[in-house]
C-alpha positions in Angstrom: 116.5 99.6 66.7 114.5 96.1 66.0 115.9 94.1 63.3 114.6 94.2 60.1 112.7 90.8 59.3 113.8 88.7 56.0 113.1 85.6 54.9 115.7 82.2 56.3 115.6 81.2 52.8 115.9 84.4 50.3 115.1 84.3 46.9 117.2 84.4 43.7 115.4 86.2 40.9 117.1 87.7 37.5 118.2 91.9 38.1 117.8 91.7 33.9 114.2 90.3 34.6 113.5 92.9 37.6 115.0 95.8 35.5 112.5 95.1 32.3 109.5 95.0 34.7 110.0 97.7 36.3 112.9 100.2 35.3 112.1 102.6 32.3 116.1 102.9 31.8 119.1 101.2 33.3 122.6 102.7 33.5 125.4 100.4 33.6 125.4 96.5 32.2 122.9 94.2 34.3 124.6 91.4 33.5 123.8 88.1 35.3 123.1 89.3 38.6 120.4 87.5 40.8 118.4 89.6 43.3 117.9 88.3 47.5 116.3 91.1 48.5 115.4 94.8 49.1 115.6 97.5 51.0 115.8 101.3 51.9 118.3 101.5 54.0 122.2 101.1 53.5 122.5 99.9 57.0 120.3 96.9 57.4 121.5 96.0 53.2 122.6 92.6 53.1 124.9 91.2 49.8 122.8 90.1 46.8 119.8 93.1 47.5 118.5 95.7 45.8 119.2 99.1 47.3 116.1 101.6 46.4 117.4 105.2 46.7 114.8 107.6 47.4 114.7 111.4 47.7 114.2 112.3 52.0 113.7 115.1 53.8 117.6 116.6 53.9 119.0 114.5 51.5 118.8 111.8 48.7 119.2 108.4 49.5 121.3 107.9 46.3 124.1 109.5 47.8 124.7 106.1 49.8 124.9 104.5 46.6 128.7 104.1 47.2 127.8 102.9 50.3 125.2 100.6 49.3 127.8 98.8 46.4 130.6 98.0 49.5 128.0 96.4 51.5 127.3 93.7 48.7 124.1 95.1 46.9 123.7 94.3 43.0 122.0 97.3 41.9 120.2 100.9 43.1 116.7 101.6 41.7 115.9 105.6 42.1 115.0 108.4 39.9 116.3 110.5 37.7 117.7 112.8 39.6 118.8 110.3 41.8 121.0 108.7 38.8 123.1 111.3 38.4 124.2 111.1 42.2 125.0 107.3 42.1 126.9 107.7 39.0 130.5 105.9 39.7 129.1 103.7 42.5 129.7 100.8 40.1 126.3 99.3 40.5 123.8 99.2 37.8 121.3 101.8 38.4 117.4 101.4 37.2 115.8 104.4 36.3 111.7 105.2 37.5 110.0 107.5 38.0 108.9 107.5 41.4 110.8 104.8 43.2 108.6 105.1 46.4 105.7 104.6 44.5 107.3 101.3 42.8 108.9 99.6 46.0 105.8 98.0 47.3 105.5 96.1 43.4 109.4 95.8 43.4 109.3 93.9 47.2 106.3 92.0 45.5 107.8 90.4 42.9 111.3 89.9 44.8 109.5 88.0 47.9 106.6 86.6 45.9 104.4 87.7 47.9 102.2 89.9 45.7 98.3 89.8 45.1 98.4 86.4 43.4 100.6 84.6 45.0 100.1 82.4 47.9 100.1 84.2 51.0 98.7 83.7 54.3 95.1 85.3 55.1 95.1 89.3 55.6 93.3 91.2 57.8 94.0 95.0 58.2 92.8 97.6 60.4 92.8 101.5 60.0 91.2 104.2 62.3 92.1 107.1 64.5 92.3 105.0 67.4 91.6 101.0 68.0 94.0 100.3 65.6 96.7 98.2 67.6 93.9 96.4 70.1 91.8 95.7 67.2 94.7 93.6 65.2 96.2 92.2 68.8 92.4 91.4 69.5 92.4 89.6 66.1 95.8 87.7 67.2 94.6 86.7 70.1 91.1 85.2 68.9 92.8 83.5 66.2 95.7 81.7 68.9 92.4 80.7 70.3 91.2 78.7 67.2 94.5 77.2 67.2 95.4 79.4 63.4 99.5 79.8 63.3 99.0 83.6 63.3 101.2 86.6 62.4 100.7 90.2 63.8 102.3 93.8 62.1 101.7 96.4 64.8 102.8 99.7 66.3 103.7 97.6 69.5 105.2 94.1 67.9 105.6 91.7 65.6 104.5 88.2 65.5 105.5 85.2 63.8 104.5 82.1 64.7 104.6 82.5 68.4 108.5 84.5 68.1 107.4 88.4 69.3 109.4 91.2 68.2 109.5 95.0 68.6 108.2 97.1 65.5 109.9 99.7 64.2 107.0 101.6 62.8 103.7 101.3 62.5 103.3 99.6 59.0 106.6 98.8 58.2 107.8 99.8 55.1 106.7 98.2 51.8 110.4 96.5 51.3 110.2 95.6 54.8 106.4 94.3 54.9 106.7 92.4 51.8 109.9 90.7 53.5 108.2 90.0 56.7 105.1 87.9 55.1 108.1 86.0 53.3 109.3 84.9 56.5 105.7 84.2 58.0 104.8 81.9 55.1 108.3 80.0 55.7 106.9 79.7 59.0 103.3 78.5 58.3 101.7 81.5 59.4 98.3 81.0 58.6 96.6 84.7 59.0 98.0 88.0 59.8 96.7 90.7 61.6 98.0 93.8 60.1 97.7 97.5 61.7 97.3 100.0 58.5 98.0 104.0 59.4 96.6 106.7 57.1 100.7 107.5 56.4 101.3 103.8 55.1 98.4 104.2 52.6 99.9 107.7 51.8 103.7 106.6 51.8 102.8 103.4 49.5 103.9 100.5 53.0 101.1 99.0 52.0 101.3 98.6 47.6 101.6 95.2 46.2 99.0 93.7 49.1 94.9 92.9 48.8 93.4 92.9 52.2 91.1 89.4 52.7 89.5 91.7 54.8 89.6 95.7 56.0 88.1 97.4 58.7 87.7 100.6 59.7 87.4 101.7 63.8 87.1 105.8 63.8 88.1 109.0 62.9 89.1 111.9 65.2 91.1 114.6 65.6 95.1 113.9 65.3 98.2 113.9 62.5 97.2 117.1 61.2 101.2 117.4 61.2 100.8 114.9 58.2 97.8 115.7 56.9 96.4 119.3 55.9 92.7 119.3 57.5 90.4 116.4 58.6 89.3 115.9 55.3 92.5 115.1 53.9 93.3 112.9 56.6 89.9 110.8 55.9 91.0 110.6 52.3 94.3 109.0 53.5 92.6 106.6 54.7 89.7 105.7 52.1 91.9 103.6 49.5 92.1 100.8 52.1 88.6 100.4 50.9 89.3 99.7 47.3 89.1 96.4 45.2 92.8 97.3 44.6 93.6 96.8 48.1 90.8 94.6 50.5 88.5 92.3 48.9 85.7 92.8 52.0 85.6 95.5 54.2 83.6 96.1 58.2 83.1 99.3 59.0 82.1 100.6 63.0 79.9 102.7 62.4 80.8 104.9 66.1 82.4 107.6 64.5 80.3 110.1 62.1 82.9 109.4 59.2 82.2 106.1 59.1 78.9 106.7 57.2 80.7 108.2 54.4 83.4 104.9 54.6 80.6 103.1 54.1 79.2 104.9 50.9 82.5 105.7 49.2 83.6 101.7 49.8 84.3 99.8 46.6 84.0 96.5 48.0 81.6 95.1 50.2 80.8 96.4 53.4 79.1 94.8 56.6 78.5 97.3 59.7 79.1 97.3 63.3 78.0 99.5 66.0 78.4 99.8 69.7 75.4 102.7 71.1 77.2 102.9 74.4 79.6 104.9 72.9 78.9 105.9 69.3 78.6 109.4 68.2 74.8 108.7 67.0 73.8 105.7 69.2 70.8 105.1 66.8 72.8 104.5 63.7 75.1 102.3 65.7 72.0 100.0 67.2 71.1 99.9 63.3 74.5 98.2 62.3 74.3 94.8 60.9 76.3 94.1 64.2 75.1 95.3 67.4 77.8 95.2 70.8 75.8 95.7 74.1 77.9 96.3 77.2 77.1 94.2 80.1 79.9 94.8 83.0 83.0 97.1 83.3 85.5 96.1 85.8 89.4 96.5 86.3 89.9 93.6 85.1 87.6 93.4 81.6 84.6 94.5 80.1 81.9 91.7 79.6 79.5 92.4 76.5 77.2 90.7 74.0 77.4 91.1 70.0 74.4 90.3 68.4 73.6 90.0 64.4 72.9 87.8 61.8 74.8 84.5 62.5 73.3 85.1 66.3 74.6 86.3 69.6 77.9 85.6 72.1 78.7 86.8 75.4 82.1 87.4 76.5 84.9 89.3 77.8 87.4 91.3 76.5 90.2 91.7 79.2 91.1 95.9 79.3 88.5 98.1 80.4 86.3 100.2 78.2 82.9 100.2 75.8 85.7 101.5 73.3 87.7 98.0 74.0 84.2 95.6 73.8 83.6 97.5 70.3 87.1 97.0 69.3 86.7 92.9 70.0 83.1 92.8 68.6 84.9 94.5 65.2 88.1 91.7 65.3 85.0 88.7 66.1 83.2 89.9 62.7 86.3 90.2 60.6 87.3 86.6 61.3 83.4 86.2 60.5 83.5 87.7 57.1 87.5 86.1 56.7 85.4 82.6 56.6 85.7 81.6 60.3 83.4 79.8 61.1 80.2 81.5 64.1 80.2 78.1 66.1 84.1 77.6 65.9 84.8 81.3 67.7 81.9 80.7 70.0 83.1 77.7 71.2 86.4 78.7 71.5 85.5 81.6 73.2 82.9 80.2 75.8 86.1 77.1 76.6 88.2 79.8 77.2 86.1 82.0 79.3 86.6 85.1 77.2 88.9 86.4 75.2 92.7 85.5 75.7 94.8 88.2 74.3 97.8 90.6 76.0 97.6 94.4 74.5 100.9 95.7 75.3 100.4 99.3 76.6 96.6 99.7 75.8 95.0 100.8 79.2 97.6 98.2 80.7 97.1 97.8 84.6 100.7 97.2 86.2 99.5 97.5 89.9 98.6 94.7 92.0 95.5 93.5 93.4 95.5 95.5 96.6 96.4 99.5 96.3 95.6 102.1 93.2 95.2 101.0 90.4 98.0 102.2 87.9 97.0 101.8 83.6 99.6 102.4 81.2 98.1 103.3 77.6 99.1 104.4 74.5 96.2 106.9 73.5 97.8 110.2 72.6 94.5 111.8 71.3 92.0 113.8 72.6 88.7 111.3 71.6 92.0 108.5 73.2 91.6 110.4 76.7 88.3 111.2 76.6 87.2 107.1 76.4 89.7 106.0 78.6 89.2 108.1 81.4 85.7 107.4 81.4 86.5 103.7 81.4 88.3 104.5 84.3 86.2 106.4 85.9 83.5 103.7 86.0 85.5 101.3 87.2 87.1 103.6 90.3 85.3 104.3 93.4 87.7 106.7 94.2 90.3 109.6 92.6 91.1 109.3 88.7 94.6 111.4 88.5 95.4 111.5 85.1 99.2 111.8 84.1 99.8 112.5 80.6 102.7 114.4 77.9 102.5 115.0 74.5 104.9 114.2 71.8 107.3 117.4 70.5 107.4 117.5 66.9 104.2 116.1 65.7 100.5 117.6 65.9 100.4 120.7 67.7 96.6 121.6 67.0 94.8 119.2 69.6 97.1 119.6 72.6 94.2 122.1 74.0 91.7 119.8 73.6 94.1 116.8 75.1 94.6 119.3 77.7 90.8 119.7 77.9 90.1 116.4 77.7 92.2 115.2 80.6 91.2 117.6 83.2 87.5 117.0 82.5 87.9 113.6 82.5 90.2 113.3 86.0 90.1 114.5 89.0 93.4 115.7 89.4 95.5 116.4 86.1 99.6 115.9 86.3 101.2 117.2 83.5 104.7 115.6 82.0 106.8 115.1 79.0 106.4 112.6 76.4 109.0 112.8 73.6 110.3 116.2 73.2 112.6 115.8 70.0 113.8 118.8 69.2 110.9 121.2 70.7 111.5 122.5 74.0 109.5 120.3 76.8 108.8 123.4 78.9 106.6 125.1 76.3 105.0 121.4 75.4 103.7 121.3 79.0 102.6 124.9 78.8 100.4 124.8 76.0 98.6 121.8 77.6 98.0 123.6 81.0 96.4 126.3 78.9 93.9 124.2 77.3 93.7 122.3 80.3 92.7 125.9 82.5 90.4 126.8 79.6 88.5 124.2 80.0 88.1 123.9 83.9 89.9 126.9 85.7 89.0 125.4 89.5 90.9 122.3 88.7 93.6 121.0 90.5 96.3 120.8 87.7 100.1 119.8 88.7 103.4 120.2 86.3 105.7 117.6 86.7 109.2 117.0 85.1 110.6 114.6 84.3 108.4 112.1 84.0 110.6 109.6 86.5 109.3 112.3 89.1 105.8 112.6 87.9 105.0 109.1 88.5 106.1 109.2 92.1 104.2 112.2 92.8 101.3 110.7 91.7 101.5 107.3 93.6 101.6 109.6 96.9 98.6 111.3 96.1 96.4 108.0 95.8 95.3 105.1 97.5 93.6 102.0 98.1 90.5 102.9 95.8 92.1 105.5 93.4 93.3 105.4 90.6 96.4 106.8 88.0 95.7 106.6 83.9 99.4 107.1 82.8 98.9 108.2 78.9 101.2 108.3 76.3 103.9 106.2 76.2 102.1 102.7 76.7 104.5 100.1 75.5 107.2 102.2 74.3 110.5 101.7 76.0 112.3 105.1 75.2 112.2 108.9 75.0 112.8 110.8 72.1 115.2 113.9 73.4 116.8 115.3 71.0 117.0 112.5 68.4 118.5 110.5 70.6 116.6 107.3 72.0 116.7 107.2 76.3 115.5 104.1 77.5 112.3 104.6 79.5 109.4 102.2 80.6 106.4 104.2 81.6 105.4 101.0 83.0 108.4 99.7 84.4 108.4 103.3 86.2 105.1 103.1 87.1 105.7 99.6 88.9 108.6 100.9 91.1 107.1 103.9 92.1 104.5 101.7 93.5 106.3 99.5 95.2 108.6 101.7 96.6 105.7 103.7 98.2 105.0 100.2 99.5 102.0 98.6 97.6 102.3 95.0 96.2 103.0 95.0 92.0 103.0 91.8 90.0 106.0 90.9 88.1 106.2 92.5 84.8 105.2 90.8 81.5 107.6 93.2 79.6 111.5 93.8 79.0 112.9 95.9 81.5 115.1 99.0 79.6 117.1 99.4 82.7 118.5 97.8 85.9 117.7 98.4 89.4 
């Protein structure tokens, strides 16, 4: 697993002063401990932190609390319950209610890094899917205007030009809250910060206001998490709060934008790309308009129009869905207090936008041969865009080679199923991460939606995914094309709780160069040796 990001110099605050802010009982003397740090886990605890012990799935975390004390921590924050378990771990032990619910104030006030303190500029991003491009879009633009940037993603971390592997999406609040400790050290000047519906929900986000929010989509997916659609929306409406952004854009692509807008409590300018909005009218009516000029392999070139004027560029990954993405980073950094000449400039010196999106419809073939894209999407509305990107920019086959993940949303593998074979010409079915579900009924029930949807098509199962990958090189060729969807940047597999390591596009590179096509050397770590 990645490390868990703290600050070089940690801070020293009073347990007494931390337990009268925040506990509403204490068991044990407090005495004149001083508090580094905090954290959730007894395994990445470090001497002088707080250990917050909260109630999981199988167990309570304050049965570590013994745990927790021989590692060097100076006191376990949990719940009532949670009390009686840590009894005799000879740590104090502050009482709350819901210590989930108080970790994001609790990292706050440890780190200094709450809503008035001095932190650098926020920008987060939630939505369906966009969310990682958007925020590595943002990073990108901002390396650009020469801004010290930080970046908090599903794919990596960023801290003043060091890159490391995430852990989660939106990191935990202790975790977060330690992380922008360690980009201030560093002079980070703005962060781009992806935000899931389960942060909001699970608190990762408490004890931050957003300099700016945006919103990309909504569409079917982590109805594991959440009960229905609407519930899922709601997750995903506080991010539009005074509590937690001060302004807020809002693409309006997606039918739920329109109630984003409405239900916003903080000031919303609007974005809309027709090409590939649900309702292209409401889109051109945005205060933001992005036109799409050119689709290649290599980028899509587009204009985005509005009130400070127009620019032309080019975002390099393929896609209208990628151009609306980078139109909705250009007019966050707009409404952040960046100045419309300054990215124009930058951007027109540049030739385009400069940014690397790690797994996000990532070609790792050469110049000569199929093209091969690696991408992250794992919904259906995901595969519907990008095959359609691809499609546009391939004179010849689209085979489309996709999984799904075991142990996560089972309602929409039909309609990925559907999705992929309407979208390709030939559909390979795989594995993604299985966990603990059995891979063999996975690929089954996406067949069936796939069949359903086109019974003529030609639709292959594949296992494992090492084999998959070479059987779809051979069926292609100079011309074609292979959209490889699911595990983008990852570099494991999930079997069984146990991490394999796996590079999709590592995999994807050998297969064609053993079937004897040129590849370019790879701009990610290999998992594996030859």
């Amino acid at each position: 697993m990645p490390p868990v990001l703290r600050p070089e110099r940690p801070p020293a605050r009073a347990l007494a002063e931390l337990a009268e802010r925040f506990a509403r009982d204490v068991v044990g003397e407090i005495g004149t401990a001083r508090v580094s740090g905090v954290t959730l886990a007894t395994s990445d605890l470090r001497p002088g932190e707080v250990f917050v012990a909260i109630r999981g799935v199988n167990r309570h975390g304050a049965e570590l609390a013994a745990d927790a004390a021989a590692r060097g921590a100076v006191a376990v924050i949990t719940d009532a319950d949670g009390a009686q378990l840590a009894r005799g771990c000879g740590l104090p032990i502050l009482v709350v209610d819901d210590p989930r619910a108080v970790l994001g104030d609790v990292s706050a006030w440890v780190y200094g890094t709450g809503r008035e303190d001095d932190l650098p500029l926020l920008l987060g991003t939630t939505g369906t899917n966009g969310k990682t491009s958007t925020s590595h879009l943002l990073a990108g633009i901002l390396d650009q205007l020469g801004v010290t940037t930080g970046l908090s993603s599903t794919a990596e971390r960023h801290i003043a030009g060091e890159v490391i592997v995430s852990r989660l999406t939106t990191p935990e609040a202790s975790e977060f809250h330690a992380l922008l400790a360690l980009m201030r050290e560093r002079g980070v000047e703005a962060v781009a910060v992806e935000v899931s519906a389960q942060a909001l929900s699970r608190h990762r986000v408490d004890g931050l206001v957003f300099d700016v929010a945006s919103f990309t989509n909504l569409s079917h997916d982590h109805l594991d998490d959440y009960a229905d659609m609407r519930e899922y929306l709601e997750a995903k409406l506080p991010l539009f709060q005074p509590d937690r952004a001060r302004r807020a854009v809002v693409a309006l692509d997606s039918s739920a934008a329109h109630e984003v807008v409405a239900r916003a409590g903080v000031p919303v300018v609007t974005i809309g790309t027709p090409a590939m909005a649900t309702d292209p009218d409401a889109a051109a009516a945005a205060d933001w308009v992005v036109d799409i000029h050119d689709e290649t392999q290599t980028g899509t070139a587009f204009t985005l129009r509005g009130p400070a004027g127009r620019l032309t560029t080019v975002v390099p990954v393929i896609g209208p869905h990628m151009a609306a993405n980078a139109g909705l980073a250009i007019v966050m950094l707009l409404e952040a207090g960046y100045d419309w000449d300054r990215i124009r400039s930058a951007l027109e010196r540049d030739g385009g936008i400069h940014a690397y999106l790690p797994g996000r419809t990532e070609r790792v073939s050469g110049d000569h041969g199929p093209a091969v894209y690696v991408d992250f999407g794992h919904s259906p509305d995901a595969f519907a865009k990008t095959l359609a990107a691809v499609r546009r920019v391939t004179p010849g086959t689209v085979v489309m080679l996709f999984g799904a993940d075991g142990d996560r949303d089972a309602t929409k593998r039909h309609d990925m199923g559907a999705m992929a074979v309407l979208g390709s010409d030939i559909l390979i079915v795989t594995d993604h991460h299985p966990r603990f579900e059995d891979p063999d009924a996975i690929r089954a029930t996406l067949i069936e939606g796939a069949r359903r949807a086109r019974p003529d098509a030609q639709i292959h199962e594949s296992s494992p995914p090492e084999r998959a990958i070479v059987e779809a090189v051979a069926m292609v060729g100079d011309g074609d094309a292979i959209l490889w969807a699911g595990p983008g940047h990852q570099d494991y597999r999930d079997i069984r709780g146990e991490r394999t390591p796996y590079s999709a596009r590592e995999l994807a590179r050998r297969a064609l160069r053993d079937a004897g096509w040129p590849v370019p050397e790879p701009h990610w770590p290999v998992p594996y040796p030859d």
